[in-house]
C-alpha positions as CSV (number, residue, x, y, z in Angstrom):
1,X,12.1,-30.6,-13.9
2,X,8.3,-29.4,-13.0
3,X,8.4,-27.1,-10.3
4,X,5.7,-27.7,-7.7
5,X,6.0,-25.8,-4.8
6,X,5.9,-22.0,-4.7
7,X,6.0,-19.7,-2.0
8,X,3.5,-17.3,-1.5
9,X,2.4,-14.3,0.7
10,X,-1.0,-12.3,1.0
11,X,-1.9,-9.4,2.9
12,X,-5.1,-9.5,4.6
13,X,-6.6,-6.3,6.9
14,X,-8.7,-7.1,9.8
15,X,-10.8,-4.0,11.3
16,X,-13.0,-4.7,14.6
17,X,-15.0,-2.5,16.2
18,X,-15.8,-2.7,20.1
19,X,-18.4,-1.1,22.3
20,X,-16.9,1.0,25.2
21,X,-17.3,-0.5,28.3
22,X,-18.0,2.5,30.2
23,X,-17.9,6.5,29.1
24,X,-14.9,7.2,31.1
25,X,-11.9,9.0,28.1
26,X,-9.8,6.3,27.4
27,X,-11.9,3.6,27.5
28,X,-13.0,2.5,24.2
29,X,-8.8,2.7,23.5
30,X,-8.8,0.1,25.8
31,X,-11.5,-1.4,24.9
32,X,-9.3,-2.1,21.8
33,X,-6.8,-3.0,22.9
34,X,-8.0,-5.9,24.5
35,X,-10.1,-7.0,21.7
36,X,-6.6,-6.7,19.4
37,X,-5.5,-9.1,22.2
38,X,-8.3,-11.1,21.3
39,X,-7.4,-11.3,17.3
40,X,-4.2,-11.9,17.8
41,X,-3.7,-14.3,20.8
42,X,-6.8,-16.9,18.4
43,X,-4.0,-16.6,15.0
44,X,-1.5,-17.0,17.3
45,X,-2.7,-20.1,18.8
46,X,-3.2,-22.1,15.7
47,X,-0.8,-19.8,12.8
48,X,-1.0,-22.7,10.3
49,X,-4.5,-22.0,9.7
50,X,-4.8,-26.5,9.6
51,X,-1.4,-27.0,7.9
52,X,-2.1,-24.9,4.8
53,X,-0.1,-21.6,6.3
54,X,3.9,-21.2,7.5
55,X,3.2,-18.2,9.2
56,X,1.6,-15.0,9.8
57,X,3.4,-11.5,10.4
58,X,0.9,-9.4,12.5
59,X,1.0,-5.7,12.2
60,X,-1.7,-3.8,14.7
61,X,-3.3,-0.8,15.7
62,X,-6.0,0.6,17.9
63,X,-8.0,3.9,18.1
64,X,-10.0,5.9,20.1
65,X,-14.0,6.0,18.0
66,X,-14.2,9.5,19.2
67,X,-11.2,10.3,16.9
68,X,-12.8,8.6,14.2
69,X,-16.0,10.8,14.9
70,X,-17.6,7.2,16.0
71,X,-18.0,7.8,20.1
72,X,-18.1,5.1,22.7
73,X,-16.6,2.7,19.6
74,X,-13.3,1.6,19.7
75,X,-11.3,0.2,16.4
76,X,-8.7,-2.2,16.1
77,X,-7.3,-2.5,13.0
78,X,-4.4,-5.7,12.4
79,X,-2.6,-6.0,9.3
80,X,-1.4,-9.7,8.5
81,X,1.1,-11.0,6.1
82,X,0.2,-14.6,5.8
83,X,3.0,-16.8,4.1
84,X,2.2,-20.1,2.8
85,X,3.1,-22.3,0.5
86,X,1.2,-23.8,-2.7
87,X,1.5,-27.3,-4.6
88,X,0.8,-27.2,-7.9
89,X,1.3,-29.1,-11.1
90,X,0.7,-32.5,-9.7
């Protein structure tokens, strides 16, 4: 029997960056935030990718630029697992 369907994963990392709205502390966390929103609420909408992807585990984070000695930046940084499955051997 020919096997023709394996399941697969890949890990893909996703950084953004963001301009600070304003230079009031806290902002550019925010600022983040709301782009991570972004990111994930677009794979979420559509997590097949067109029928080629099962699903996608999201893993997220945001930071403050001025930690990251980038001020009035913000970072948003999403890990995804992204399982799918392959035909092959056809």
């Amino acid at each position: 029997t020919v096997l023709t369907r394996y399941d697969r994963n890949m890990s893909v990392q996703v950084e953004a960056w963001c301009a600070a709205t304003s230079s009031a502390p806290g902002t550019a966390l925010l600022d983040a935030l709301d782009l991570q929103d972004d990111i994930m609420r677009a794979l979420e909408s559509d997590r097949t990718l067109s029928n080629n992807v099962r699903d996608i585990e999201i893993e997220a984070s945001a930071y403050d630029g001025q930690e990251l000695d980038r001020p009035s930046l913000g970072l948003a940084v999403l890990t995804l697992t992204v399982l799918y499955t392959e035909t092959a051997g056809d």
